[in-house]
KEZA-953309 format. One line per 5 residues: number of its first residue (from 0); their letters; for each residue x, y, z of C-alpha. Coordinates in nm, 2 decimals, decimal comma. Layout:
// KEZA-953309
NUM) A) X/Y/Z  ... $
END
This chain:
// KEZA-953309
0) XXXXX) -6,18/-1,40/-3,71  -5,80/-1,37/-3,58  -5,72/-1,30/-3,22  -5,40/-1,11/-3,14  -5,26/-1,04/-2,79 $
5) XXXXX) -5,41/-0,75/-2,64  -5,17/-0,62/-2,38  -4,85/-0,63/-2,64  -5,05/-0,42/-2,80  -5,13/-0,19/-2,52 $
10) XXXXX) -4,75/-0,19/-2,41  -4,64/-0,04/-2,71  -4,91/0,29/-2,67  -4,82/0,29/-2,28  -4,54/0,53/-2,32 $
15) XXXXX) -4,68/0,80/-2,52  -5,01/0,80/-2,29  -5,13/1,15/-2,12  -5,09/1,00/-1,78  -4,70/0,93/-1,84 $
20) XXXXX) -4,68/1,29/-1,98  -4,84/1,47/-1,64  -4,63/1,19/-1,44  -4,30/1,39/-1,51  -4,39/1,70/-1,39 $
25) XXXXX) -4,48/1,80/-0,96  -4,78/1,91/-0,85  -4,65/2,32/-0,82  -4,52/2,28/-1,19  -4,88/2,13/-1,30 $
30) XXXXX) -5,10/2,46/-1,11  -4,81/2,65/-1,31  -4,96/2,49/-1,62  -5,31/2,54/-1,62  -5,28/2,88/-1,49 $
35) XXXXX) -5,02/2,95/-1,81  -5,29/2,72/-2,03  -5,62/2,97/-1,88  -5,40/3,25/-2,00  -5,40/3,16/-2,29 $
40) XXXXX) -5,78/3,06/-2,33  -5,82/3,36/-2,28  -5,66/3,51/-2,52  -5,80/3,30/-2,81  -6,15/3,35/-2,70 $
45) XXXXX) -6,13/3,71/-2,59  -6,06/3,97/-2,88  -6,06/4,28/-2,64  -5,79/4,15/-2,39  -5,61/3,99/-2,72 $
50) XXXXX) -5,56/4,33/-2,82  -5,43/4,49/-2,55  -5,19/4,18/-2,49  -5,08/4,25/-2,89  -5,03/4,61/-2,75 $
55) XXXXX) -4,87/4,57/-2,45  -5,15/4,76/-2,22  -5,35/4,54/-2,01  -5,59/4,75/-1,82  -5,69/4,71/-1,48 $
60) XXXXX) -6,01/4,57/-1,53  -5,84/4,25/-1,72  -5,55/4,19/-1,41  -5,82/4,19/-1,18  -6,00/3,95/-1,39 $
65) XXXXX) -5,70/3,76/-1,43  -5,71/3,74/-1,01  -6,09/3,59/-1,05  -6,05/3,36/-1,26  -5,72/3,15/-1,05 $
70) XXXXX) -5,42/3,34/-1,24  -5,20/3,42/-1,03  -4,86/3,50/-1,14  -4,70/3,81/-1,28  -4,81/3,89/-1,64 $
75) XXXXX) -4,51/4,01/-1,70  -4,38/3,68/-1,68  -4,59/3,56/-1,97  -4,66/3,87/-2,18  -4,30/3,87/-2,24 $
80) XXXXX) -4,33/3,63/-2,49  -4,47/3,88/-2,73  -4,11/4,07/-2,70  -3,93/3,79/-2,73  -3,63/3,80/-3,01 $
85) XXXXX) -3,59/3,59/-3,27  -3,29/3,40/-3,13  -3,51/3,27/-2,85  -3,75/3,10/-3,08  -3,50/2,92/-3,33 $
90) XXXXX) -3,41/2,76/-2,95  -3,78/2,69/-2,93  -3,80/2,54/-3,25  -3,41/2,36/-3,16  -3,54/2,21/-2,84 $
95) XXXXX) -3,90/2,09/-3,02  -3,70/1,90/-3,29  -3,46/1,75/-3,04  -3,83/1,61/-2,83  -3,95/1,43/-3,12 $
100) XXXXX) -3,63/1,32/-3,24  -3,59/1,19/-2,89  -3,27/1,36/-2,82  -3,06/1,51/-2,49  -3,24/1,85/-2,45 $
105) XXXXX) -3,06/1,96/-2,15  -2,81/2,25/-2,30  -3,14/2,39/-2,47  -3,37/2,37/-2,27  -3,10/2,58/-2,02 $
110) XXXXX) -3,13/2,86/-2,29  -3,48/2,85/-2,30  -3,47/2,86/-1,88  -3,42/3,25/-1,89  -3,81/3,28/-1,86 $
115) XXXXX) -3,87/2,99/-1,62  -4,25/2,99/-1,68  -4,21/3,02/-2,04  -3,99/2,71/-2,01  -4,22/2,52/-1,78 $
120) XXXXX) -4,45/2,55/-2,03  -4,29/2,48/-2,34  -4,13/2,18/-2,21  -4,50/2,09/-2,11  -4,66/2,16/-2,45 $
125) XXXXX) -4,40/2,04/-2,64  -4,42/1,67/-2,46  -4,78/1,63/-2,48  -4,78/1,71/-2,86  -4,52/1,50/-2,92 $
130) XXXXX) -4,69/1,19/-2,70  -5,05/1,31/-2,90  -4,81/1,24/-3,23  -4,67/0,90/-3,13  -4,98/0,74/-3,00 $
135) XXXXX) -5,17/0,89/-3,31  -4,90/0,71/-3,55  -4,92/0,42/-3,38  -5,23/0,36/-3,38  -5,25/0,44/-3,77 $
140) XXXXX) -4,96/0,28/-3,90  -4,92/-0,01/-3,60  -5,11/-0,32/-3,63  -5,42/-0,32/-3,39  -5,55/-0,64/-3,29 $
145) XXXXX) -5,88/-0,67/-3,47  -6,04/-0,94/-3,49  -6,14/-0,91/-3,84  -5,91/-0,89/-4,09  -6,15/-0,69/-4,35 $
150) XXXXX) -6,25/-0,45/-4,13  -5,84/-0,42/-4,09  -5,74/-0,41/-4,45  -6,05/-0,18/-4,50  -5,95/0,09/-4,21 $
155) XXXXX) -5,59/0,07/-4,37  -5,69/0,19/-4,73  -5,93/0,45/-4,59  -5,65/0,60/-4,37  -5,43/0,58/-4,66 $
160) XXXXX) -5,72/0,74/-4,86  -5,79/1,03/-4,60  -5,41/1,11/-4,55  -5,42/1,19/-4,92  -5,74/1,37/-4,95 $
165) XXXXX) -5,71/1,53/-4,63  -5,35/1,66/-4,56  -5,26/1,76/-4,29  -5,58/1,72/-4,07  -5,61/1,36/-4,23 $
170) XXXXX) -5,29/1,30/-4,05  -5,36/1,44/-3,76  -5,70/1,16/-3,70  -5,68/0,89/-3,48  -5,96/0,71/-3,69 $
175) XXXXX) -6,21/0,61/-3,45  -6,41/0,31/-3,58  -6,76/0,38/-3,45  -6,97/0,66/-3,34  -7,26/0,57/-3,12 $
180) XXXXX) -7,53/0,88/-3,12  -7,74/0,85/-2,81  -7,97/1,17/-2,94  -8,21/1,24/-3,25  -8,06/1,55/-3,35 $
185) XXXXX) -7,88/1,85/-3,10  -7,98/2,16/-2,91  -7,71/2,38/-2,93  -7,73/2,49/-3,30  -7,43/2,61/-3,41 $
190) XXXXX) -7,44/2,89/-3,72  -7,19/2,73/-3,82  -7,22/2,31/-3,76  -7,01/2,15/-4,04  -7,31/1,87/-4,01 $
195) XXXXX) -7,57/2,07/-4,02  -7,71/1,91/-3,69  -8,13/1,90/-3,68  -8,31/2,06/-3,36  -8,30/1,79/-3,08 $
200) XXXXX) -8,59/1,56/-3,10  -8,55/1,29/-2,81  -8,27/1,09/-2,63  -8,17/0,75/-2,61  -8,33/0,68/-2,26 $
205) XXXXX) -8,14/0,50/-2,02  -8,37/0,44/-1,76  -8,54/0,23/-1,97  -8,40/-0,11/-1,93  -8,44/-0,22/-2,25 $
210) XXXXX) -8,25/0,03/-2,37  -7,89/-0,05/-2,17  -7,94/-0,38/-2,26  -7,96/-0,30/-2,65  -7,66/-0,07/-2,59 $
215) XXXXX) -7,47/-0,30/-2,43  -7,56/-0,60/-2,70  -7,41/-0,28/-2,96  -7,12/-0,28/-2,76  -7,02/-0,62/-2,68 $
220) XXXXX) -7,08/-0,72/-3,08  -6,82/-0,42/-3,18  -6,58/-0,50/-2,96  -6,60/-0,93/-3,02  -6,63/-0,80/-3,44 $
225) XXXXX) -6,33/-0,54/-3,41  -6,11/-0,64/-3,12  -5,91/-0,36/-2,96  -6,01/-0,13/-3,23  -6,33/-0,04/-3,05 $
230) XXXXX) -6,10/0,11/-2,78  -6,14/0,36/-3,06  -6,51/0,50/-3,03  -6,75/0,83/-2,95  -7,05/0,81/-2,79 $
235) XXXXX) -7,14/1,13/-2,99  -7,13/1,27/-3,38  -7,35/1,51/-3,50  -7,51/1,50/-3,16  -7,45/1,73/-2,84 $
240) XXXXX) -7,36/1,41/-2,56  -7,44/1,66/-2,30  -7,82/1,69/-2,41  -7,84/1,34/-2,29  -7,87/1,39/-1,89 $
245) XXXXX) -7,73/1,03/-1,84  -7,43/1,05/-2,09  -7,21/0,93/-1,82  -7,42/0,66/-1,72  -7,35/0,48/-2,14 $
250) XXXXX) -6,95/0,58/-2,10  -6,95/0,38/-1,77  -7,12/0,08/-1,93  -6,92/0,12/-2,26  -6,58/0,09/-2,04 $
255) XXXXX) -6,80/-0,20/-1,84  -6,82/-0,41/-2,14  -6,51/-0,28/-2,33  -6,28/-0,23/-2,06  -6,20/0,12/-2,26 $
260) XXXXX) -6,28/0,52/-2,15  -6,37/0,70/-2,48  -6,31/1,07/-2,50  -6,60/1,35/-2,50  -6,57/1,67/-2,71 $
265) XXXXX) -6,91/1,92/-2,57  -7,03/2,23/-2,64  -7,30/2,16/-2,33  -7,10/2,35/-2,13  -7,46/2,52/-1,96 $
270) XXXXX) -7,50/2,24/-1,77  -7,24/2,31/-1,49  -7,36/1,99/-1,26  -7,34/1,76/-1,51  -7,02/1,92/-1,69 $
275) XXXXX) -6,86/1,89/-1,33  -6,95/1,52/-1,29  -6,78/1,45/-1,67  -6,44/1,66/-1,56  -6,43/1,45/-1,26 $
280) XXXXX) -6,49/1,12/-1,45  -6,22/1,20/-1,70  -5,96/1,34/-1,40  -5,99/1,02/-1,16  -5,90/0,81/-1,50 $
285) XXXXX) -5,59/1,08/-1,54  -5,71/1,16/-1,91  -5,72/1,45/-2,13  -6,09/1,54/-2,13  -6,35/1,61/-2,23 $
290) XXXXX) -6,25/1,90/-2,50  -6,50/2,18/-2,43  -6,62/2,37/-2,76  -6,68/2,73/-2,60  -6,92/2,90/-2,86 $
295) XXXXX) -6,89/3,21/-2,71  -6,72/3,48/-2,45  -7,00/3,47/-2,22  -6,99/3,10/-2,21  -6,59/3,12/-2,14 $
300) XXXXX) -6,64/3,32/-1,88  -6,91/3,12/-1,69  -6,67/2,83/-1,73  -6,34/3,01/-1,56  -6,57/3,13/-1,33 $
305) XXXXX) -6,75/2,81/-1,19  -6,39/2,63/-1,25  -5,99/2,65/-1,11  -5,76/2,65/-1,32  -5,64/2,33/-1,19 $
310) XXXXX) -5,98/2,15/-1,22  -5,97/2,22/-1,58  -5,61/2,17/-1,63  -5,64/1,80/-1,84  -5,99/2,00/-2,02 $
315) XXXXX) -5,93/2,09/-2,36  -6,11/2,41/-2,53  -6,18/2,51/-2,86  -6,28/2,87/-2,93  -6,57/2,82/-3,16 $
320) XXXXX) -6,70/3,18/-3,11  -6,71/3,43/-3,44  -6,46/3,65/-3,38  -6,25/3,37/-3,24  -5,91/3,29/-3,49 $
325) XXXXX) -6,03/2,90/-3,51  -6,10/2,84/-3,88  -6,46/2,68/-3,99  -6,50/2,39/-4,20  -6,71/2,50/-4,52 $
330) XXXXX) -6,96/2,25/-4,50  -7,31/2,17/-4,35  -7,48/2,50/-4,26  -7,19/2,72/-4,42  -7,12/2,51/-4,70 $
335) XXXXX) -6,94/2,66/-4,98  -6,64/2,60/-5,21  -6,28/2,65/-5,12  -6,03/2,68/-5,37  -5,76/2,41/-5,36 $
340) XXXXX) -5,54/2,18/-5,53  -5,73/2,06/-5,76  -5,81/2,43/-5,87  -5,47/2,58/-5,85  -5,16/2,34/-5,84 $
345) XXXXX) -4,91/2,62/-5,69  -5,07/2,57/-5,38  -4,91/2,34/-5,08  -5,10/2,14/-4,87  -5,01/2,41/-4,56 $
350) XXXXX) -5,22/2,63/-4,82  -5,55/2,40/-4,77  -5,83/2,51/-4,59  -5,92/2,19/-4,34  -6,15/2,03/-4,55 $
355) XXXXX) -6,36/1,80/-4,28  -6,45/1,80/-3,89  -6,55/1,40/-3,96  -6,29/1,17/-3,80  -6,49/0,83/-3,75 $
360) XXXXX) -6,37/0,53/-3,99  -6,64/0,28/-3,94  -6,94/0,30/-3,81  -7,14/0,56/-3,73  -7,47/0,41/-3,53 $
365) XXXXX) -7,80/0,58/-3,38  -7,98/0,43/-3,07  -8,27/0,64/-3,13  -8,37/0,48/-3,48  -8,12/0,19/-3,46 $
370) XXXXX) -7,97/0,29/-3,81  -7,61/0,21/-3,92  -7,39/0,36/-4,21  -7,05/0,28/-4,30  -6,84/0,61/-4,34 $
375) XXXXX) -6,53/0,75/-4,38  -6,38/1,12/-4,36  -6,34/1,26/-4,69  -6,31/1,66/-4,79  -6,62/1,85/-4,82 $
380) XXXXX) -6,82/1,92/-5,13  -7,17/1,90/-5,29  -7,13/1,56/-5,30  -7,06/1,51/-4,98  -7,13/1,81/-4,80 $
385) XXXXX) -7,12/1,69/-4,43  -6,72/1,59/-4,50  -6,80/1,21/-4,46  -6,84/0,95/-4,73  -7,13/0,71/-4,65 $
390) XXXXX) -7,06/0,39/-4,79  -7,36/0,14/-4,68  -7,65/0,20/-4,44  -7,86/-0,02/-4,28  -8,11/-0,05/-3,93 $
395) XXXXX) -8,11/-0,31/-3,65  -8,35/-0,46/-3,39  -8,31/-0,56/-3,08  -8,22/-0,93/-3,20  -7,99/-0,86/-3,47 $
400) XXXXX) -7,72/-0,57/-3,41  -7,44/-0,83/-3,44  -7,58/-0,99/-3,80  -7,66/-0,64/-3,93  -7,32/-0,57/-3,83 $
405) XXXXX) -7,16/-0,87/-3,98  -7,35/-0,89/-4,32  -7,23/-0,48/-4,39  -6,83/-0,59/-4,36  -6,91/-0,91/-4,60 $
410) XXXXX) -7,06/-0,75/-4,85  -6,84/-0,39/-4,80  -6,53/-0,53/-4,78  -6,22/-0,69/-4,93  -5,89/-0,78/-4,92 $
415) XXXXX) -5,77/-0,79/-5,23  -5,90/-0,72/-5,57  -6,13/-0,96/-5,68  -6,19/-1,06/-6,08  -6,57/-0,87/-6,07 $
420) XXXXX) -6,44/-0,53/-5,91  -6,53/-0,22/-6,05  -6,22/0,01/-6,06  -6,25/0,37/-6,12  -6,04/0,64/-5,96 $
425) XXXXX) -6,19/0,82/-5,63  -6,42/1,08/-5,73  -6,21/1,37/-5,58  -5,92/1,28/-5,78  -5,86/1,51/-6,08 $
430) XXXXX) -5,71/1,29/-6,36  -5,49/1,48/-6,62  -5,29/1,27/-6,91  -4,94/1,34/-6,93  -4,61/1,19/-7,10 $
435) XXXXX) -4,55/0,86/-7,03  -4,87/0,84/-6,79  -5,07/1,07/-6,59  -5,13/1,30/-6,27  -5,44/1,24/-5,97 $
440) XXXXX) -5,43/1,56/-5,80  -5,63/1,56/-5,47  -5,77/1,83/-5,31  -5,39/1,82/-5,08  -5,14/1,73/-5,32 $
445) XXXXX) -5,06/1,58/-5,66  -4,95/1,21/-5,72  -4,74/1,13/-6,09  -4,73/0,81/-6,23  -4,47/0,73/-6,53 $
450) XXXXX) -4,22/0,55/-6,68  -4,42/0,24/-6,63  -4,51/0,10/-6,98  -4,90/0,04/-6,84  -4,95/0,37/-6,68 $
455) XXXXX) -5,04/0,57/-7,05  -5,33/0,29/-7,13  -5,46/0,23/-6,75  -5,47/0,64/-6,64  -5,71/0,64/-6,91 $
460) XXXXX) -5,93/0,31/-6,85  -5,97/0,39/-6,49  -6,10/0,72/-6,58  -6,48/0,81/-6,63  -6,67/0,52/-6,60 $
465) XXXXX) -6,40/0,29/-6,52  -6,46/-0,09/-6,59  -6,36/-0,42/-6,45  -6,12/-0,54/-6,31  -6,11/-0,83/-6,52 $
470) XXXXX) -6,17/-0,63/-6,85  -5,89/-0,41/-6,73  -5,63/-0,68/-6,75  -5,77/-0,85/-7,08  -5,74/-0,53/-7,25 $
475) XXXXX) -5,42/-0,41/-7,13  -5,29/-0,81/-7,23  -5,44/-0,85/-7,56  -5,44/-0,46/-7,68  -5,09/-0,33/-7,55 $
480) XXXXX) -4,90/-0,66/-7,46  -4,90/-0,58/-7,07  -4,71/-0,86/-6,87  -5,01/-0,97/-6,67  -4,79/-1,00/-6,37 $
485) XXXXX) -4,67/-0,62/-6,35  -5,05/-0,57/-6,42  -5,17/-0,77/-6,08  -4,92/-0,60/-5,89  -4,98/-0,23/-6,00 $
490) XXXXX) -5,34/-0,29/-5,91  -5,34/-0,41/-5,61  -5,09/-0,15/-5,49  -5,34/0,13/-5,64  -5,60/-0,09/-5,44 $
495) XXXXX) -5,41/-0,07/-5,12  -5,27/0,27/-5,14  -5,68/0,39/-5,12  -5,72/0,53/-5,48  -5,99/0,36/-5,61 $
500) XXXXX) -6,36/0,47/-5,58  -6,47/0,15/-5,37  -6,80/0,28/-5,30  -6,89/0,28/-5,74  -6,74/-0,05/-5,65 $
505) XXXXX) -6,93/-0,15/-5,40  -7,29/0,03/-5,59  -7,21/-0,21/-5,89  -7,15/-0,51/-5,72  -7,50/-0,48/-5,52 $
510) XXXXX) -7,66/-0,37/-5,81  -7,56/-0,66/-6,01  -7,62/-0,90/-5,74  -7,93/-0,79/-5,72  -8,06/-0,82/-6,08 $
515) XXXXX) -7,87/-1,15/-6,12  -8,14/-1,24/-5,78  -8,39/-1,11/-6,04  -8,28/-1,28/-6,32  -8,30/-1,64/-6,17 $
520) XXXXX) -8,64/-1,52/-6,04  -8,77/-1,48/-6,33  -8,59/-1,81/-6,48  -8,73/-2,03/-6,16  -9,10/-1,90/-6,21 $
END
């Protein structure tokens, strides 16, 4: 294991957190915000008041709802930005480049400053998504201080992997490394749950004793296995956290033993004690949560109703509802294909459906029957129709999380490529020969590889089957005089950039290991 200094690391995310965002703005300007930001809920979650904001005629009914529910300037002020000419919002899209480009915005921002509240809230939106960016890049592309350096080069490839097969939602994850469920299966059944959650069958109980110390024996073992990468965890996956009543009670000891607060996303919104306590939780630490999923209008409405606008100001919410304009992933319950790349290569990756809600690359535990998979985001299909790749799978007792744990990054895990690796190209690449080499088109984009004197003769060995590594280079030495060297190199740069199927890899290799364990069996007896 390699320790590396934990608050360098820290200092360089410090900048782009959600508390230095919120720190730049006054208290007035803030209730401004979430009044502008409920506005706006509910116009994505209610199709009737959309409507008449699309047609300029807000009736009565809706301003004195507006009143209810904490809004309380004029609508005027906001609907406005439906007249808006075109002018205004090549300013808008003027002073958003010169955010992330981290330039003087003063002598546009003074143009956009005709519509103060309009302002006020594009120079609050436009901040926070451009601190979400940074901190997302860094923690992709900056090196986090894990303490094991396969887990590390392993997390790289698959984020390299996922940015390829996922476009742009694969670059939009901040690659959480383990999801700890504290549920067997989830109440709320959604028509349309990408995972195609089971009924709820029982919690993880925390007032068993037992119980917190197991939890705490899973925690401690992640974060002294993966460093400051556990900062980087959900108490929650296919699982509603809410239908646990002591949810809280496991993020407290997780930041106990961690010293991190992990985000919530919850559709348990019917719960407004217990939804209260979270909000308050997540406010005192000044962070951007929980993310509400609000599956329908009557459930928006009873949560503007029982909450300000200012107490759900740092609360995110998805409109999940059906007539809502939030897209569904194809997969779970509603699984079906969606044409993409692969299918039609005039397509751009704007063009691409979102092809996964998964987001965890790691480990994805239960408490309730203390089982273990290794996963990793991937886009939705038969093969994998929950939008996750599951790469190992194991269960743990009381007495050995931490060895369970252990054993499934030694034998999962590499490097580099090794002499014995099977190599074969991810199976949702689509492999097409060409002129001086070949194509991999993924379900996002398409990747060309020529004038290199190897590509024509290794496009074609990787494909199918594949075959070993160590075959590989013999044949491309001894049948097409490869230089061995430009050989090594190419693969290991294919290895790194994700390409290769590492879980045919990783089949193989078990596999073998376990009929060589048979073999010498049956030589010994």
């Amino acid at each position: 294991m390699e320790t590396k200094d934990k608050s360098s690391f820290k200092s360089v995310l410090e900048p782009f957190r959600f508390e230095k965002v919120i720190a730049q703005f006054s208290t007035s300007e803030l209730n401004k915000v979430s009044q502008i930001k409920r506005f706006f809920e509910l116009y994505q979650g209610d199709e009737h008041f959309r409507e008449q904001v699309n047609d300029n005629s807000i009736s009565e009914s809706y301003v004195n709802y507006l009143k209810d529910i904490g809004i309380q300037f004029k609508i005027s002020d906001i609907t406005v930005l439906w007249q808006l000419s075109s002018d205004y919002f090549e300013t808008l899209s003027e002073y958003k480049k010169l955010v992330f480009s981290q330039k003087n915005t003063d002598e546009v921002y003074a143009k956009l400053a005709k519509y103060p509240l309009l302002a006020l809230w594009f120079r609050y939106s436009t901040l926070k998504e451009y601190s979400l960016t940074k901190f997302v890049q860094l923690m992709n592309e900056s090196p986090w201080p894990s303490y094991n350096v396969k887990f590390e080069s392993w997390r790289k490839r698959r984020i390299k992997n996922i940015h390829n097969e996922l476009g742009n939602y694969g670059r939009s994850l901040d690659h959480p490394v383990v999801a700890i469920e504290l549920a067997q299966g989830c109440s709320v059944g959604c028509n349309f749950c990408a995972y195609d959650a089971k009924k709820l069958e029982t919690v993880f109980d925390y007032t068993n004793p037992e119980n917190v110390t197991l939890f705490r024996q899973v925690a401690t073992s992640i974060y002294e296995q993966l460093g400051e990468l556990a900062g980087g965890a959900l108490l929650y996956y296919s699982t509603e956290p809410l239908d646990n009543p002591n949810y809280l009670s496991f993020l407290k000891e997780y930041e106990s033993v961690t010293g991190y607060v992990l985000c919530t996303a919850t559709a348990g919104c019917d719960n407004e004690s217990q939804l209260s306590e979270l909000i308050d939780y997540y406010t005192s630490k000044k962070k951007p949560w929980p993310r509400l999923s609000v599956i329908s209008k009557g459930v928006l409405r009873r949560v503007h109703r029982a909450f300000s606008p200012e107490a759900l100001s740092n609360v995110g919410m998805i409109m999940q509802m059906k007539l809502s304009a939030q897209e569904k992933v194809k997969g779970g319950r509603i699984l079906a294909e969606v044409i993409d790349k692969r299918d039609n290569d005039e397509l751009s990756a704007n063009d691409i459906p979102q092809g996964s809600i998964a987001c965890v690359t790691g480990f994805l535990i239960n408490m309730v029957n203390r089982s273990i998979k290794l996963v990793s985001p991937c886009y939705t299909s038969r093969l994998w129709p929950y939008g996750y790749r599951v790469y190992d799978e194991d269960t743990f007792t009381m007495d050995n999380f931490n060895e369970v744990l252990e054993s499934m990054i030694q034998r999962n895990m590499m490097e580099k490529i090794d002499a014995d690796m099977l190599l074969k190209w991810r199976d949702d690449l689509s492999y097409q020969r060409i002129d001086g080499g070949f194509t991999l088109t993924s379900p996002c984009y398409t990747q060309k590889f020529v004038d290199f004197d190897i590509y024509p003769f290794l496009g074609e060995m990787l494909n199918g089957d594949g075959c070993l590594y160590r075959d590989l280079c013999d044949a491309l030495l001894l049948n097409h005089q490869c230089d061995p060297i430009k050989v090594s190199a190419v693969l290991q740069k294919l290895f790194e950039t994700g390409l290769f199927d590492e879980l045919k890899h990783f089949e193989y290799k078990n596999k073998s290991t376990y009929q060589s364990e048979i073999e010498f069996t049956e030589l010994v007896n």
